[in-house]
N, CA, C and O atoms as a CHARMM CRD file, in Angstrom:
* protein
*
  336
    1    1 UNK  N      0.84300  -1.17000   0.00000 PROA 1      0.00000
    2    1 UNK  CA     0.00000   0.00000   0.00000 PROA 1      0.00000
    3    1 UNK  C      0.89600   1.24500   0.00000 PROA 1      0.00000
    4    1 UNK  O      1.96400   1.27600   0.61100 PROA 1      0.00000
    5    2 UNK  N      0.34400   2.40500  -0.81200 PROA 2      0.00000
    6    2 UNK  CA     1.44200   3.15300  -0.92400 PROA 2      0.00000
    7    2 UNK  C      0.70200   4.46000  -0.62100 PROA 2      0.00000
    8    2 UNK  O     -0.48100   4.72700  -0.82800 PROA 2      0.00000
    9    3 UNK  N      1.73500   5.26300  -0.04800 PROA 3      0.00000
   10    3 UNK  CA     1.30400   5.97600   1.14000 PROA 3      0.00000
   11    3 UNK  C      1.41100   7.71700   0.00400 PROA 3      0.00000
   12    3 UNK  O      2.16000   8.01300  -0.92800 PROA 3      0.00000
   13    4 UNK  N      0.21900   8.53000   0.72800 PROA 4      0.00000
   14    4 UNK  CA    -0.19300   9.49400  -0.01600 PROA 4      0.00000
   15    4 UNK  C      1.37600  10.49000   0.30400 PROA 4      0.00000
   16    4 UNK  O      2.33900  10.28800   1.04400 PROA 4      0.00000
   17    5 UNK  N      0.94500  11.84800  -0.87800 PROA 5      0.00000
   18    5 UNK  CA     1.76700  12.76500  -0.67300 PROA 5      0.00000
   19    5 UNK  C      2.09900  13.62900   0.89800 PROA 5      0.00000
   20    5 UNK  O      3.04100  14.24600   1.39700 PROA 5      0.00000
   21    6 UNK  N      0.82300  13.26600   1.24500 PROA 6      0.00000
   22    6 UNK  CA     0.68300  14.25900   1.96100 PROA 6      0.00000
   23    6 UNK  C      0.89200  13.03800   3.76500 PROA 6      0.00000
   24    6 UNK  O      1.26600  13.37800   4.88700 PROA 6      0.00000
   25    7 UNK  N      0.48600  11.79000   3.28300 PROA 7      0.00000
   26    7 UNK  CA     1.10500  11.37600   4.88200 PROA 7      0.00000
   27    7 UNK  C      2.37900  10.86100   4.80900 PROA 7      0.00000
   28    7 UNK  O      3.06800  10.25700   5.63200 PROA 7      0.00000
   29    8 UNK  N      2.53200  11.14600   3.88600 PROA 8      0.00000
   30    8 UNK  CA     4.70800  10.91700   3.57800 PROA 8      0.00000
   31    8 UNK  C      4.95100  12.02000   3.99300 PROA 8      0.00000
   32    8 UNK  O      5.93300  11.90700   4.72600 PROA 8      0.00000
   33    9 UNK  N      4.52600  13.33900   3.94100 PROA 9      0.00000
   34    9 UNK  CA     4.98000  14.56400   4.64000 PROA 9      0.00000
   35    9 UNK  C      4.96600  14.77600   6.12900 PROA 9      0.00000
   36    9 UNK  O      5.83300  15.36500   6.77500 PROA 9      0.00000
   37   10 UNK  N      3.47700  14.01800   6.75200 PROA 10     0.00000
   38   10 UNK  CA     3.38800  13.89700   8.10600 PROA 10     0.00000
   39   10 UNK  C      4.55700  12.88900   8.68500 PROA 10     0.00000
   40   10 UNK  O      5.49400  13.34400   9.34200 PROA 10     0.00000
   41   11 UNK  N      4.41500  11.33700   8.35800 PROA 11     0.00000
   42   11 UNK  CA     5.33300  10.57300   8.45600 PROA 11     0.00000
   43   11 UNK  C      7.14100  10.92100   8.32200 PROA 11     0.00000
   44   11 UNK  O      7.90600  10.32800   9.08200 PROA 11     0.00000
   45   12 UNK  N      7.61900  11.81500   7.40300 PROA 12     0.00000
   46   12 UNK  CA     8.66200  12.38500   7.69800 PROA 12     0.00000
   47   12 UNK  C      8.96700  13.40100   9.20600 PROA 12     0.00000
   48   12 UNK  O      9.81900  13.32300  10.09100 PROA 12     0.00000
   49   13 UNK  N      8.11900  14.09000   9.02400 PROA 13     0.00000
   50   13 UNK  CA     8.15500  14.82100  10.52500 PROA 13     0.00000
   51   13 UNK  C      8.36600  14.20100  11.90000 PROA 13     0.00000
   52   13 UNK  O      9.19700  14.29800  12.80300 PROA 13     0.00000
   53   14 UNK  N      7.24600  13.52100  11.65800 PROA 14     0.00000
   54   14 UNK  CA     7.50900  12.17900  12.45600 PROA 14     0.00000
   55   14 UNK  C      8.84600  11.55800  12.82800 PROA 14     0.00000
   56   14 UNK  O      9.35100  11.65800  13.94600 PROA 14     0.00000
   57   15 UNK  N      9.42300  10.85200  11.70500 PROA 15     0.00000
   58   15 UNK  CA    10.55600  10.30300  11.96400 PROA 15     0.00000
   59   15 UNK  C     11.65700  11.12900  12.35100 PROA 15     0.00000
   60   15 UNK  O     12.32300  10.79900  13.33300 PROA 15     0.00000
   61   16 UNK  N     11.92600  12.13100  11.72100 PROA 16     0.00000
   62   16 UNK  CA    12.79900  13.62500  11.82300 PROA 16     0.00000
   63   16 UNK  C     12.50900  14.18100  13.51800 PROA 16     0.00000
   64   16 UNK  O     13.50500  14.55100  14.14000 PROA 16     0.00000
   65   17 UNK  N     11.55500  14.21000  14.00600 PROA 17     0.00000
   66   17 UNK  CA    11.54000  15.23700  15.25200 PROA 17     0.00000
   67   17 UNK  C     11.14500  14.09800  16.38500 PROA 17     0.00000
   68   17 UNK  O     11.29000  14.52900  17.52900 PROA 17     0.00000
   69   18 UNK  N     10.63200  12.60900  16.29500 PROA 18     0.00000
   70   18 UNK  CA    10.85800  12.15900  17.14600 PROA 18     0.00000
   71   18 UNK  C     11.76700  10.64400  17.13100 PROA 18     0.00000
   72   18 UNK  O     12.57100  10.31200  18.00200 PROA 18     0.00000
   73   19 UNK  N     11.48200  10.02100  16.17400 PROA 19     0.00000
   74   19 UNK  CA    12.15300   9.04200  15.86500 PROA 19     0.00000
   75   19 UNK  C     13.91200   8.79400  15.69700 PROA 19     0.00000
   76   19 UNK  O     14.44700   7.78400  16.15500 PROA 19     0.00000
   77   20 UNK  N     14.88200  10.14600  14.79300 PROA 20     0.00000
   78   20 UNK  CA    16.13300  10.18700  15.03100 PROA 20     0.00000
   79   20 UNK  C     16.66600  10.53200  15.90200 PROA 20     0.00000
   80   20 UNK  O     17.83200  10.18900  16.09700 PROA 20     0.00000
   81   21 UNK  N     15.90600  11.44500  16.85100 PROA 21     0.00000
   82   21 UNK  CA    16.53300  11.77900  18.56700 PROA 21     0.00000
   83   21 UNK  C     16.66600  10.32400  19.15000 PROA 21     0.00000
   84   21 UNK  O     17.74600   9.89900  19.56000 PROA 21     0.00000
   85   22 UNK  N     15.55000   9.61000  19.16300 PROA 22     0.00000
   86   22 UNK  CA    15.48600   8.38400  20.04500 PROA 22     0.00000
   87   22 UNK  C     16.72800   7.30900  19.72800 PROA 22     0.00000
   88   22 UNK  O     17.50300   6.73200  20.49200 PROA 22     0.00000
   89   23 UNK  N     16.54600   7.28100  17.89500 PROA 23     0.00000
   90   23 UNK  CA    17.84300   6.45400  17.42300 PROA 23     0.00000
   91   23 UNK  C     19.26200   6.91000  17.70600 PROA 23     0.00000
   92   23 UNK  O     20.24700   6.17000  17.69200 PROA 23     0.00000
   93   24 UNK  N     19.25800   7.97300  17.91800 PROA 24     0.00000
   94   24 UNK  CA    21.01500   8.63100  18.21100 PROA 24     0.00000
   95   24 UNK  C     21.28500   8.20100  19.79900 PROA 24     0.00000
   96   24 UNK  O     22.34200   7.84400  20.32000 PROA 24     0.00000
   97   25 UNK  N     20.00600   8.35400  20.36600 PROA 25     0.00000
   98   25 UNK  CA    20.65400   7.73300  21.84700 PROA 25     0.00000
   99   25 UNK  C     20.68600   6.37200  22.01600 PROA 25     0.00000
  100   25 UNK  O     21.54500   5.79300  22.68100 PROA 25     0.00000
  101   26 UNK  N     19.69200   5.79100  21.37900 PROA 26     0.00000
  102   26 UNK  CA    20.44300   4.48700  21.22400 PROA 26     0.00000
  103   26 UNK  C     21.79600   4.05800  20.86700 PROA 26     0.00000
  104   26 UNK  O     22.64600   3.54900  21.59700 PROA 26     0.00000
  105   27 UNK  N     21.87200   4.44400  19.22100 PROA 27     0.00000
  106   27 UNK  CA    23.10400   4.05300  18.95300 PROA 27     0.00000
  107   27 UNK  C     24.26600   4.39500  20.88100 PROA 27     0.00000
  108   27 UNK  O     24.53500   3.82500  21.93900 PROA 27     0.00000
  109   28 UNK  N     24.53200   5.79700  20.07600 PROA 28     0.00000
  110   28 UNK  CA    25.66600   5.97000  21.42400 PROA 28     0.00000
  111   28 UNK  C     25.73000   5.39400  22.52300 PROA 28     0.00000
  112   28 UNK  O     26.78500   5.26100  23.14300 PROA 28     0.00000
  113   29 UNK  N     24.28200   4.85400  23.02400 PROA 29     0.00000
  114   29 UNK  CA    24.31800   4.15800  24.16100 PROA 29     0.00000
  115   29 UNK  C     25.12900   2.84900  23.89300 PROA 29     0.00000
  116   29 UNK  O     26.22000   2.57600  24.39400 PROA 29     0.00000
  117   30 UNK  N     24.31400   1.98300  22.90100 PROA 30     0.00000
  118   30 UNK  CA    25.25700   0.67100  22.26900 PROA 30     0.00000
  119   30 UNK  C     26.24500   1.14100  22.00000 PROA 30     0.00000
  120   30 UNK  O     27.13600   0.34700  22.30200 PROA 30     0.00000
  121   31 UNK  N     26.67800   2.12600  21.53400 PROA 31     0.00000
  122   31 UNK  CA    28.62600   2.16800  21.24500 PROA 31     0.00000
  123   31 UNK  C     29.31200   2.12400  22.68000 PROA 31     0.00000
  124   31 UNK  O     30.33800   1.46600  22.85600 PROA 31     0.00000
  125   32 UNK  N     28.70100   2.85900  23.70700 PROA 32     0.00000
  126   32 UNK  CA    29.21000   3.38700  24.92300 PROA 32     0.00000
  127   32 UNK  C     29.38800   1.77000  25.58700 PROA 32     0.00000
  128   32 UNK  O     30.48300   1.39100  26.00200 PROA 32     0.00000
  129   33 UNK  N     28.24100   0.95100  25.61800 PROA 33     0.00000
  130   33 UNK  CA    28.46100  -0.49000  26.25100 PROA 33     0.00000
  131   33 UNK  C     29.53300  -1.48800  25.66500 PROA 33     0.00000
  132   33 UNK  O     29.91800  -2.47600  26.29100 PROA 33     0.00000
  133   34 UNK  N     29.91300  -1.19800  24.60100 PROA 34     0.00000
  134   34 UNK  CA    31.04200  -1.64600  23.65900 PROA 34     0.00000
  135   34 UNK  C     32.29900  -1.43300  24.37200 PROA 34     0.00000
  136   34 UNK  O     33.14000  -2.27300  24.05300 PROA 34     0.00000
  137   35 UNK  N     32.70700  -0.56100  25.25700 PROA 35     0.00000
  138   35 UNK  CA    33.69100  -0.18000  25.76700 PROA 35     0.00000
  139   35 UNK  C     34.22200   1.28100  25.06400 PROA 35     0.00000
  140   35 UNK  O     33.58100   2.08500  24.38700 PROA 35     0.00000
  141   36 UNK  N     35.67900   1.30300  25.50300 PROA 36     0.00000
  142   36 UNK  CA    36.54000   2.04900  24.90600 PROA 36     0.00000
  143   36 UNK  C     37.12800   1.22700  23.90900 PROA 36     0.00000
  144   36 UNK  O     38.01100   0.38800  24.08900 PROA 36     0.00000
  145   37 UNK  N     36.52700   1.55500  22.76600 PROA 37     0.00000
  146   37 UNK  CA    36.91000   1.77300  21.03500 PROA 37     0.00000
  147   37 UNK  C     38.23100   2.83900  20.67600 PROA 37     0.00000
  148   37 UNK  O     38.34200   3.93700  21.22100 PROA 37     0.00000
  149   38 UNK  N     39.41000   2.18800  19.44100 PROA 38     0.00000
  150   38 UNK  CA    40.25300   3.31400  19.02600 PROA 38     0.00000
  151   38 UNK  C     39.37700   4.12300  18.17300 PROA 38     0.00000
  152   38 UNK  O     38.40100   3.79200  17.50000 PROA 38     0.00000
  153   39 UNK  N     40.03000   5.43100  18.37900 PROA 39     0.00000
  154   39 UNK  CA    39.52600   5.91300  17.11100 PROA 39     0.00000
  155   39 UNK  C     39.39800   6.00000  15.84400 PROA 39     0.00000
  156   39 UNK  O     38.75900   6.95500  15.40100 PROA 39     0.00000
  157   40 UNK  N     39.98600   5.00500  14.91900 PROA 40     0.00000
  158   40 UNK  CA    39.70100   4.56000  14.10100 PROA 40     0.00000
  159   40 UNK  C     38.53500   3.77700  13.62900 PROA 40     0.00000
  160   40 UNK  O     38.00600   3.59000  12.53400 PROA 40     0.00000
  161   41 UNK  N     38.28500   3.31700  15.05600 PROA 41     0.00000
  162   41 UNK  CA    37.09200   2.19900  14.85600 PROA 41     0.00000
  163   41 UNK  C     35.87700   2.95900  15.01600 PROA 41     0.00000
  164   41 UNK  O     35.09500   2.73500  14.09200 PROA 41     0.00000
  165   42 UNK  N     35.43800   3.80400  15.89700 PROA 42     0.00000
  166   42 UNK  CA    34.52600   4.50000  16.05000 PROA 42     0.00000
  167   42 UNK  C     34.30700   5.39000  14.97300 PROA 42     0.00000
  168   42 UNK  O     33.12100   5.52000  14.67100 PROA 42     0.00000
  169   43 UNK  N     35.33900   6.20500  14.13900 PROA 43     0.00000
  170   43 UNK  CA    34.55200   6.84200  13.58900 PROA 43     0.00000
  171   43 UNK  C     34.01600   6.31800  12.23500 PROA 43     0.00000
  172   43 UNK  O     33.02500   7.00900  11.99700 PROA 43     0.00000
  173   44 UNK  N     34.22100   5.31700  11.11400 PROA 44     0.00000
  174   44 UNK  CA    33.52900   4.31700  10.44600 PROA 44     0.00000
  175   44 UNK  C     32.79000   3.78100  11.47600 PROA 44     0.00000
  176   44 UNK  O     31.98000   3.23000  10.73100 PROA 44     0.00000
  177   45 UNK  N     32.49900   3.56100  12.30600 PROA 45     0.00000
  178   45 UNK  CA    31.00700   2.78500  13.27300 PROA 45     0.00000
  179   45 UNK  C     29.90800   4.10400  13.40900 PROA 45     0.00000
  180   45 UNK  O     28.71100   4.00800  13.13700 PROA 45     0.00000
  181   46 UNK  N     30.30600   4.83500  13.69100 PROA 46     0.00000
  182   46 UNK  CA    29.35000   6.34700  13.89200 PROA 46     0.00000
  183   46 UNK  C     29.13100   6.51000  12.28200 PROA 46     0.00000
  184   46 UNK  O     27.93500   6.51800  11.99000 PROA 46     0.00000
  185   47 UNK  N     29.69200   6.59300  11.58000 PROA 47     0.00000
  186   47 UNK  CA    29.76600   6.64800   9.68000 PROA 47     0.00000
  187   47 UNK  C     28.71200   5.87000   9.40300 PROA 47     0.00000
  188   47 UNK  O     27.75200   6.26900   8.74500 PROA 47     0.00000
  189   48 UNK  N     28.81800   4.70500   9.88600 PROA 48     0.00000
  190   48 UNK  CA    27.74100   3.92500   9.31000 PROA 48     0.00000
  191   48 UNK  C     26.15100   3.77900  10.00400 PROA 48     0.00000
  192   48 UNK  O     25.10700   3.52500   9.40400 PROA 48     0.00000
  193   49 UNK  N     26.34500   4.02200  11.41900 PROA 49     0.00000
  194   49 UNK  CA    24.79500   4.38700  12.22000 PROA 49     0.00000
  195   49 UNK  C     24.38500   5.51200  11.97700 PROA 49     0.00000
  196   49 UNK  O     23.26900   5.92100  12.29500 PROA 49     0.00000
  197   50 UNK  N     25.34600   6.22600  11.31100 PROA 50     0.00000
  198   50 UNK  CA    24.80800   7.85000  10.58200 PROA 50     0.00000
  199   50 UNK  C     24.03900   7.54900   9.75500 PROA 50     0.00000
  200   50 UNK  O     22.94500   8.02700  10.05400 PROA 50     0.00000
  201   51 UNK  N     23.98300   6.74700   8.42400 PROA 51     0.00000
  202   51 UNK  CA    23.35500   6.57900   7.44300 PROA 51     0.00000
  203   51 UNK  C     22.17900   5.09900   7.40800 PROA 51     0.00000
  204   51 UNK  O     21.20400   4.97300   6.66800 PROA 51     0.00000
  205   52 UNK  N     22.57200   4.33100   8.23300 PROA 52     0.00000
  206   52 UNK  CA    21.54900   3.30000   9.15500 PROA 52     0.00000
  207   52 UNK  C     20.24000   3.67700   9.11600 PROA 52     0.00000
  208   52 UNK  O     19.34500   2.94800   8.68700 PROA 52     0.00000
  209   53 UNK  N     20.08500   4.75700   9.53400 PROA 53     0.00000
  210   53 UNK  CA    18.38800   4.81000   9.88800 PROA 53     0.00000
  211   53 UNK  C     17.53500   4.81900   8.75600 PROA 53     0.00000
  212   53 UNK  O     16.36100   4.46700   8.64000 PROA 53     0.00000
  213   54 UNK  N     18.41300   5.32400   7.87400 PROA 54     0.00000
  214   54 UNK  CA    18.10800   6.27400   6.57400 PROA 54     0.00000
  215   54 UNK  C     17.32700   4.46600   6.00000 PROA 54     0.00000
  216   54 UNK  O     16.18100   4.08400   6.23600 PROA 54     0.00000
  217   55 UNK  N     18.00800   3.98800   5.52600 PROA 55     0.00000
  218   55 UNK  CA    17.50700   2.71900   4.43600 PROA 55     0.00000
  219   55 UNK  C     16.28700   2.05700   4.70200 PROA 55     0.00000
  220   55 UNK  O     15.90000   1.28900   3.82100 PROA 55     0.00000
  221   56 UNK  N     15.49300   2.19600   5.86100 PROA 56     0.00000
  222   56 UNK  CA    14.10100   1.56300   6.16500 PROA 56     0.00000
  223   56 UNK  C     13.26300   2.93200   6.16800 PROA 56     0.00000
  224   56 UNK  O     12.13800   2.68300   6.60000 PROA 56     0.00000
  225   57 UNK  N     13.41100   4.32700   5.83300 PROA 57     0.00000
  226   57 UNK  CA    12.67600   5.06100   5.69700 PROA 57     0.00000
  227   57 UNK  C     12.81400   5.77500   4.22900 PROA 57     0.00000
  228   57 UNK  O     12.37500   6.91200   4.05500 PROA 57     0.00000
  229   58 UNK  N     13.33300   5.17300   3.38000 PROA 58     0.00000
  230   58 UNK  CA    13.66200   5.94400   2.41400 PROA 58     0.00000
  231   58 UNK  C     12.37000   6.11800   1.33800 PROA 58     0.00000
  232   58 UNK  O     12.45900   7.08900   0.58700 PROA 58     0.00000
  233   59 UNK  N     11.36400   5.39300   1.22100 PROA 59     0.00000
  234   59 UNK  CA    10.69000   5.23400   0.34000 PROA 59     0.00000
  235   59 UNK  C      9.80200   6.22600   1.12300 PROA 59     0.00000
  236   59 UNK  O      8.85300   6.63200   0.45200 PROA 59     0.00000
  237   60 UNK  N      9.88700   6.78300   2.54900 PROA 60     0.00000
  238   60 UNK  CA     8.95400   7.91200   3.45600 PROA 60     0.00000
  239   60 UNK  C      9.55400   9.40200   2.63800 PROA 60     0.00000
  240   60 UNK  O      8.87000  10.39500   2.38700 PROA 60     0.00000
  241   61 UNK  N     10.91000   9.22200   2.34900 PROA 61     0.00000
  242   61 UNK  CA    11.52900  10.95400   2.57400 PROA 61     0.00000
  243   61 UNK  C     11.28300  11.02400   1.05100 PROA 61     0.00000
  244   61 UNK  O     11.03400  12.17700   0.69800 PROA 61     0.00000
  245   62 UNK  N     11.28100  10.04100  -0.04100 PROA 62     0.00000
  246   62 UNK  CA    11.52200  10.43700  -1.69600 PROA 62     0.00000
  247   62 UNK  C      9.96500  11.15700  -1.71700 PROA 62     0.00000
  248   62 UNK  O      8.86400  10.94500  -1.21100 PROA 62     0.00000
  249   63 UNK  N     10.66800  12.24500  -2.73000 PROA 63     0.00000
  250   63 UNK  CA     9.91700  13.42700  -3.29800 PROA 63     0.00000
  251   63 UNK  C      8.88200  14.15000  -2.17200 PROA 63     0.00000
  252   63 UNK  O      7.72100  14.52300  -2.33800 PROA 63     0.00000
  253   64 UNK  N      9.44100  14.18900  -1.37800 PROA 64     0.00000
  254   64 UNK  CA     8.77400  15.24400  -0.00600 PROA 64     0.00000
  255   64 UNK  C      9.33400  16.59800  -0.12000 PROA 64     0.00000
  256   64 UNK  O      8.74000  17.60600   0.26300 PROA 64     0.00000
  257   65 UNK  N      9.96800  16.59100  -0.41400 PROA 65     0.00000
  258   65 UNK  CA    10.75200  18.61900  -0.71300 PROA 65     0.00000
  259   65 UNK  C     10.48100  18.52000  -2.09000 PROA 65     0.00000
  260   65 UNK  O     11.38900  19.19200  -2.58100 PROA 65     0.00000
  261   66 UNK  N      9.78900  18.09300  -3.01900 PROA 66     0.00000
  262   66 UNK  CA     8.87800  18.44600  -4.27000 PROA 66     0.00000
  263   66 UNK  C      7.64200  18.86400  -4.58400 PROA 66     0.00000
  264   66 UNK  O      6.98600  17.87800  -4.24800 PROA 66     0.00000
  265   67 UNK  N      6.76700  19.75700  -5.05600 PROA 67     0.00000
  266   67 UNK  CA     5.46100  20.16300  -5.06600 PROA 67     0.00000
  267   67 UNK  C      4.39900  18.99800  -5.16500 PROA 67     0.00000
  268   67 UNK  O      4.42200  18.08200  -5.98700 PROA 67     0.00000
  269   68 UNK  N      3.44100  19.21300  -4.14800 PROA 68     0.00000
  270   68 UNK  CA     2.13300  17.70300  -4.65900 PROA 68     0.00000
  271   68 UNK  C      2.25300  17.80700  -5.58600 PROA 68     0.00000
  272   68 UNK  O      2.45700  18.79700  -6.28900 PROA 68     0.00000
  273   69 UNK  N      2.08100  16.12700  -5.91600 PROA 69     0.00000
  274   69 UNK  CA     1.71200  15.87700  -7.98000 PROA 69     0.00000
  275   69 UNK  C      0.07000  15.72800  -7.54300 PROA 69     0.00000
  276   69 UNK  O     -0.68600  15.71800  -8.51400 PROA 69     0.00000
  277   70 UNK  N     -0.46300  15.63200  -6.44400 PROA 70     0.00000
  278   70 UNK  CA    -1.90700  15.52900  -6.40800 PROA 70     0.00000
  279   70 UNK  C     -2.84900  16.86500  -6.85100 PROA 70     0.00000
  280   70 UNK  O     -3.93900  16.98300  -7.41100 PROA 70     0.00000
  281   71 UNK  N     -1.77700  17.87400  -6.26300 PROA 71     0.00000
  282   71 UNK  CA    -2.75400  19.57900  -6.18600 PROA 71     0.00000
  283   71 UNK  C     -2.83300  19.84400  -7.67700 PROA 71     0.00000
  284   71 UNK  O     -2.02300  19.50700  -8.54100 PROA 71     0.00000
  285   72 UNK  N     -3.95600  20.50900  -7.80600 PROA 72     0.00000
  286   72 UNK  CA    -4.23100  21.57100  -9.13700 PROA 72     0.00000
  287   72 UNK  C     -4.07100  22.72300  -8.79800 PROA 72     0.00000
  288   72 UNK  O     -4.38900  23.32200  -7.77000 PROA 72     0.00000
  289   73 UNK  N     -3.36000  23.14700 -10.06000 PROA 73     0.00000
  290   73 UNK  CA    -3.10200  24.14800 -10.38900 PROA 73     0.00000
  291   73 UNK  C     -1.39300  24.43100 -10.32400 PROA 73     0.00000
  292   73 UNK  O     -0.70200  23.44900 -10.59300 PROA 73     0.00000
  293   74 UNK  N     -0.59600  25.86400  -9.94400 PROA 74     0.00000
  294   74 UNK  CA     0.63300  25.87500 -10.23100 PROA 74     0.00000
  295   74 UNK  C      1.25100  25.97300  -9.00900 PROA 74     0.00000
  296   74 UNK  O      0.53700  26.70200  -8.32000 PROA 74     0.00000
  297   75 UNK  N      2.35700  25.55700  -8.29300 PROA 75     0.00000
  298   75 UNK  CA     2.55700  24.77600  -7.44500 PROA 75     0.00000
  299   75 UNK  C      3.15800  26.23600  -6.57900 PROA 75     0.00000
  300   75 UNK  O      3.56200  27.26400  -7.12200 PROA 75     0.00000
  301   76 UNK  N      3.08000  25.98100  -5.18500 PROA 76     0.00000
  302   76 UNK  CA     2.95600  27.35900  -4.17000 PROA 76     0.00000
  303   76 UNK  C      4.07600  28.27400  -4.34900 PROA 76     0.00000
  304   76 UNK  O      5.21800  27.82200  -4.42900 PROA 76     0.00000
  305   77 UNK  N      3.89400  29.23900  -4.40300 PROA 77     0.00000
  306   77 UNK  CA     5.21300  30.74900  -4.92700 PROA 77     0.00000
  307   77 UNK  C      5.20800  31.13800  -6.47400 PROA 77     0.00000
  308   77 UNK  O      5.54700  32.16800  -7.05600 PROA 77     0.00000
  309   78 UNK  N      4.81100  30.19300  -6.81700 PROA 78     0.00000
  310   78 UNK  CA     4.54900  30.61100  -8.75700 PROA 78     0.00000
  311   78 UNK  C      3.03800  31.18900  -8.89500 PROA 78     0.00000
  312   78 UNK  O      2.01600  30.74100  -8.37600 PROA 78     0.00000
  313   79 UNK  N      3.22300  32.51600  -9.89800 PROA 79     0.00000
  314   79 UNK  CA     1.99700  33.04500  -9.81700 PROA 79     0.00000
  315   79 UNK  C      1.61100  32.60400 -11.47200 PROA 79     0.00000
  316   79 UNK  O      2.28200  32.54000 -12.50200 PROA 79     0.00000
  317   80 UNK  N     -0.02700  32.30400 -11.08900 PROA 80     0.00000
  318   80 UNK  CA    -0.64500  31.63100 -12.54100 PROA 80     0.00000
  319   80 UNK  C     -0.74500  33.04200 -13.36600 PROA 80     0.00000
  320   80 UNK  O     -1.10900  32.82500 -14.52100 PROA 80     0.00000
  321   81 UNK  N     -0.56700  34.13700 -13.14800 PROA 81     0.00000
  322   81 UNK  CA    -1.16300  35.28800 -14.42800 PROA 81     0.00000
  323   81 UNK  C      0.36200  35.74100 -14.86600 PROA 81     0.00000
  324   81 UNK  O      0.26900  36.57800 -15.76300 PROA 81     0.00000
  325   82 UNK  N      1.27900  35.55500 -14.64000 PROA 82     0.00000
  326   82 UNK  CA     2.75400  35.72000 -15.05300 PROA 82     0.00000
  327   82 UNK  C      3.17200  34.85500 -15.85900 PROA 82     0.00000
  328   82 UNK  O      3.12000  33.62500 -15.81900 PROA 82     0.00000
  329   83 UNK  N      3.78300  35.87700 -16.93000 PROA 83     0.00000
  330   83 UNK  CA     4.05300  35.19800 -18.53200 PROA 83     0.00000
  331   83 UNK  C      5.90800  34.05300 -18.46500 PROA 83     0.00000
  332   83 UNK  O      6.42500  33.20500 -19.19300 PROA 83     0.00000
  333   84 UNK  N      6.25000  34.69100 -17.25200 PROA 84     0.00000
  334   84 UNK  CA     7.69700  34.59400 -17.75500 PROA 84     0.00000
  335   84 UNK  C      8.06500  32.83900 -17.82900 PROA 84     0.00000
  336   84 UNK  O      9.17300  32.45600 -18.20500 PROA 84     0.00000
């Protein structure tokens, strides 16, 4: 089932203002129980829980900073009686 323009916009918010706070303290928490890591190792491990969250929400964030393809008419800041 594939999810409208407009609750892919809610659903991003969502994930963005409560969902990646929660995942960042996780992660760090699991790195922190790991011990003391060199730094080499940590920062490819933080590299990769950086971009982690991203791959099970990706089909939420595509074409959300693009104008509805649902709305009529010309898409918000463009004026319809202007030639240019």
């Amino acid at each position: 089932m594939a999810l409208s323009y407009k609750a892919r916009r809610r659903w991003s918010l969502v994930i963005l203002l409560i969902g990646l706070p929660i995942y960042i303290v996780v992660a760090v928490t699991l790195v922190n129980r790991m011990g003391e890591l060199p730094g080499w190792v940590q920062l490819p491990l933080y590299i990769v829980l950086g971009f982690a969250w991203i791959l099970p929400f990706k089909f939420v964030f595509l074409g959300v900073g693009k104008a509805d393809p649902d709305a009529d008419g010309p898409p918000p800041g463009e004026d319809a009686g202007r030639g240019n």
